[in-house]
N, C-alpha and C positions, 0 to 999 in steps of 0.2 A: 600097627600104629607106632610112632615115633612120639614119646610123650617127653618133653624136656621140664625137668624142673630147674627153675633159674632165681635168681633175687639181685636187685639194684646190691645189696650191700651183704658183707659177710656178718654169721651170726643170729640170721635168724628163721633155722630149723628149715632152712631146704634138703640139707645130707639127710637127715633125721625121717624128713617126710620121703624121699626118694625111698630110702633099707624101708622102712616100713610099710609103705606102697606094693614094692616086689614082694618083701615076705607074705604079704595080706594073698595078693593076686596070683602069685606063685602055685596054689592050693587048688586051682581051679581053671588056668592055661599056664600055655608057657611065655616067660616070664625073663626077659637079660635088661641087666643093671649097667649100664655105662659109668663110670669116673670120668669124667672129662676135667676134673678137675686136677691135670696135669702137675702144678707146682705142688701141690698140697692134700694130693689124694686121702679120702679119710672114711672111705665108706668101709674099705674092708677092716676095720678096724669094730664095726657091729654086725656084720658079713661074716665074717673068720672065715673065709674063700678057702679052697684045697686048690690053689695053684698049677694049672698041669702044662700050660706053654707059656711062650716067652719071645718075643719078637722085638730087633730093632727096629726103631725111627728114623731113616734118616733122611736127606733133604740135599741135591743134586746141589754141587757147589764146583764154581772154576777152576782151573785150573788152566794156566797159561804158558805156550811152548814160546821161550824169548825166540830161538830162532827165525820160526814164522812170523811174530808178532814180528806186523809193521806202524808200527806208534801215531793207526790212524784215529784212536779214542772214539769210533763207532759203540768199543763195549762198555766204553764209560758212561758216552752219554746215552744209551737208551737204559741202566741202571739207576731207579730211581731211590735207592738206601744207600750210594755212595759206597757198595762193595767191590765193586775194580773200578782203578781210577790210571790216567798214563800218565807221569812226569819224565820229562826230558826224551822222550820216547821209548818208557817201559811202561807198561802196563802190567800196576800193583794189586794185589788182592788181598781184601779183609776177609775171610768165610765168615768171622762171628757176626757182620752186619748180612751175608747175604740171603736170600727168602726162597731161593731157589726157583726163579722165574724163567730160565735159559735162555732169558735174550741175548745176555751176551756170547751166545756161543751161538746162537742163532743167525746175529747178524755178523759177525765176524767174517772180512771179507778174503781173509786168508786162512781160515779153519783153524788158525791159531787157540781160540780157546776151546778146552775141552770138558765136560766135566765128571766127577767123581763124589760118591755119596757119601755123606758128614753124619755120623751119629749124631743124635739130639735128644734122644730119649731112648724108652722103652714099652712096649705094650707087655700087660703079665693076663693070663686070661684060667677061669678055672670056674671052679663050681662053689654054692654055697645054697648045700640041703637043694632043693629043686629050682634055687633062682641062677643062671647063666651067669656069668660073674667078668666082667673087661673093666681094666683101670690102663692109664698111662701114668706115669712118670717120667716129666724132664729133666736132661742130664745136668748133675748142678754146674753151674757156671753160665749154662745154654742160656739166650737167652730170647728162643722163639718158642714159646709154647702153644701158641697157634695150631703150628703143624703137628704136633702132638696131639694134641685135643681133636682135627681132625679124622689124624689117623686112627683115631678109636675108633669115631663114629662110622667110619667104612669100614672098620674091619665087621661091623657086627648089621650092617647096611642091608644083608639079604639073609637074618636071620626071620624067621615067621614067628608069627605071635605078637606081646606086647614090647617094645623097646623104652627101657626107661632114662631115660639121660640125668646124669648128674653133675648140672655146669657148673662155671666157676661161679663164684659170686663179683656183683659189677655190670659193666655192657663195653667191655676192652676185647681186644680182636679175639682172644681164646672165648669168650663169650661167646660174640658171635659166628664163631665156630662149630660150636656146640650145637647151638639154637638153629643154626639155618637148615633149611629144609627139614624138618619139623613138622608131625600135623597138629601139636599143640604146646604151649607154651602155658607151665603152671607158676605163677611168680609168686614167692611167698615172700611175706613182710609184716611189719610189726606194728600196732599203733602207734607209734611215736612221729615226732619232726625230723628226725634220720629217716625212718621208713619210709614217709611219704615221699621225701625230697628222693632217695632213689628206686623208689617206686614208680615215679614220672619218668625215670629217665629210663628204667630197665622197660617200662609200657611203648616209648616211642621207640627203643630198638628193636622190639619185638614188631610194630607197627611198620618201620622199615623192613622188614625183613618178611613180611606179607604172612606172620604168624599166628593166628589167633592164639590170644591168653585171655586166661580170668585168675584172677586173686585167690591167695589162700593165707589170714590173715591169722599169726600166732602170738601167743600170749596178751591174747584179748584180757582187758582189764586191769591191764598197767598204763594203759595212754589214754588216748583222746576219740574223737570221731573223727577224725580231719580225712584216714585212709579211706572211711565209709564212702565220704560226703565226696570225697576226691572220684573214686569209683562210680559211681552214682552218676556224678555229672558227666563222666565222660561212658557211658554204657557200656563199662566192666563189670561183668557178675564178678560178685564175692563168692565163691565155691564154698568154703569153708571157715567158721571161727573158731580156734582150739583155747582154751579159758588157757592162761597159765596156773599151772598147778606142779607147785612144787616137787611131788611125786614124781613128775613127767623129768622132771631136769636131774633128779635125782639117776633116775633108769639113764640117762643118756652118760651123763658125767661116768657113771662105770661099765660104760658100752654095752648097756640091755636094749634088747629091742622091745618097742614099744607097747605093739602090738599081742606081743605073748603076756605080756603083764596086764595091761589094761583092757578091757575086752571093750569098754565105752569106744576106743578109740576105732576097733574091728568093724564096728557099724557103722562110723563118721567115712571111714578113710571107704568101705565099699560103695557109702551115697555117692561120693568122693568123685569115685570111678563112673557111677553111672551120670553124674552130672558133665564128667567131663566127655561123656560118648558122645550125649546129648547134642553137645557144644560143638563136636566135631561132626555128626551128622545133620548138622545145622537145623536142629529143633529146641535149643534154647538161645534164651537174650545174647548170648556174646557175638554174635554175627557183627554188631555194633561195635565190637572190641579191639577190629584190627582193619 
């Protein structure tokens, strides 16, 4: 199973809930933790991963022989990010805009363009205690993390067992990167009017993207009902309520994991697991969720 955890907005305990997920389940199969959160990776930081490979990103980019090139701007115009473009009858290339689609080398009617691959990041992959451990990192400047975020998710594509995903936060293309092809979609969020507003939006990308989600709503008791009453009406299971409790923010802010400390949390986060089988072998309410 490919379980993704995601959230409309950064900040509220999806990293947190992911480390703690694996370490719980870890114990009982096996168990790999994705980063997909490319720009800002932050799970091995409650992980303390032992590192053992290391691989580049990269992403097929043009390359233009002037001789051949006859300044028919076939490869400009089926480029839609504006990364080769022809004036006066050269055809110019940006790499930092292009996506690595190879039409333009595709349709090139004189074999003119060619292409060659662009670093853009890195995958690092290692182990932490008995959970499988993959993050990416994009290279700073880069500024497609997309394909990053991607390339995580295939490297670890035909591991067996549970697959946990840890997206960005948002519903921006590295988002739904992460999330797609997915058999579950866990969005965590917060009572508040931040949370619900992207709460809506992270639920319709998930809904484009033919993902079933149900809510997992943190630090109940500083907001309102509105996430309740919002879920309710559109037949979202709420999975889980976690109280805030200052203890809890305490353990995070000095990178403890959760679950070794709180043993309340061991029982919440296993129901957790079995509500969300449930959900995917379509014997609870979320059928209605996506």
């Amino acid at each position: 199973m490919i379980l993704t955890v995601a959230s409309g907005k950064g900040g509220t305990g999806k990293t947190t809930l992911a480390v703690n997920m694996a370490l719980l389940l870890a114990e009982t199969m096996p168990v790999a933790l994705l980063d997909c959160d490319v720009e800002e990776p932050n799970a091995h930081l409650f992980l303390h991963p032992a590192i053992d490979a290391c691989e580049p990103v990269t992403l097929p980019t043009p390359v233009v022989d002037e001789e051949r090139c006859c300044g028919c701007g076939k490869c400009a115009a089926v480029c839609a990010f504006n990364a080769i473009l022809v004036l006066g009858g050269r055809a110019l290339t940006f790499p930092e805009l292009c996506h690595g689609c190879g039409g333009c080398a595709l349709l090139c009617p004189e074999g003119a363009v060619t292409e060659e691959p662009r670093g853009i990041g890195v995958i690092e992959a290692g182990w932490a205690e008995k959970v499988r451990f993959l993050h990416g990192r994009v290279d700073i400047g880069a500024p497609l993390a997309a394909p990053v975020a991607a390339a995580v998710r295939k490297r670890a594509q035909e591991r067996q067992g549970l697959i946990i995903v840890d997206a960005p936060p948002g519903t921006s293309c590295p988002v739904v990167a992460a999330v797609k092809d997915s058999d579950y979609c866990l969005l965590v969020t917060e009572p508040t009017p931040f949370g619900l507003h992207d709460l809506q939006l992270a639920v319709g990308m998930a809904r484009e993207l033919q993902v079933p989600c149900g809510v997992v709503v943190n630090r109940v008791g500083l907001g309102d009902q509105q996430v309740a009453a919002y879920c309710a009406s559109e037949g979202i299971p709420i999975l889980l309520e976690i109280p805030f409790d200052r203890r809890y923010a305490e353990c995070y802010a000095r990178g403890g994991q959760l679950v070794r400390e709180f043993p309340e949390l061991r029982d919440k986060l296993r129901k957790l697991w079995l509500r969300i089988r449930m959900e995917v072998e379509g014997d609870g309410p979320g059928a209605a969720g996506h």
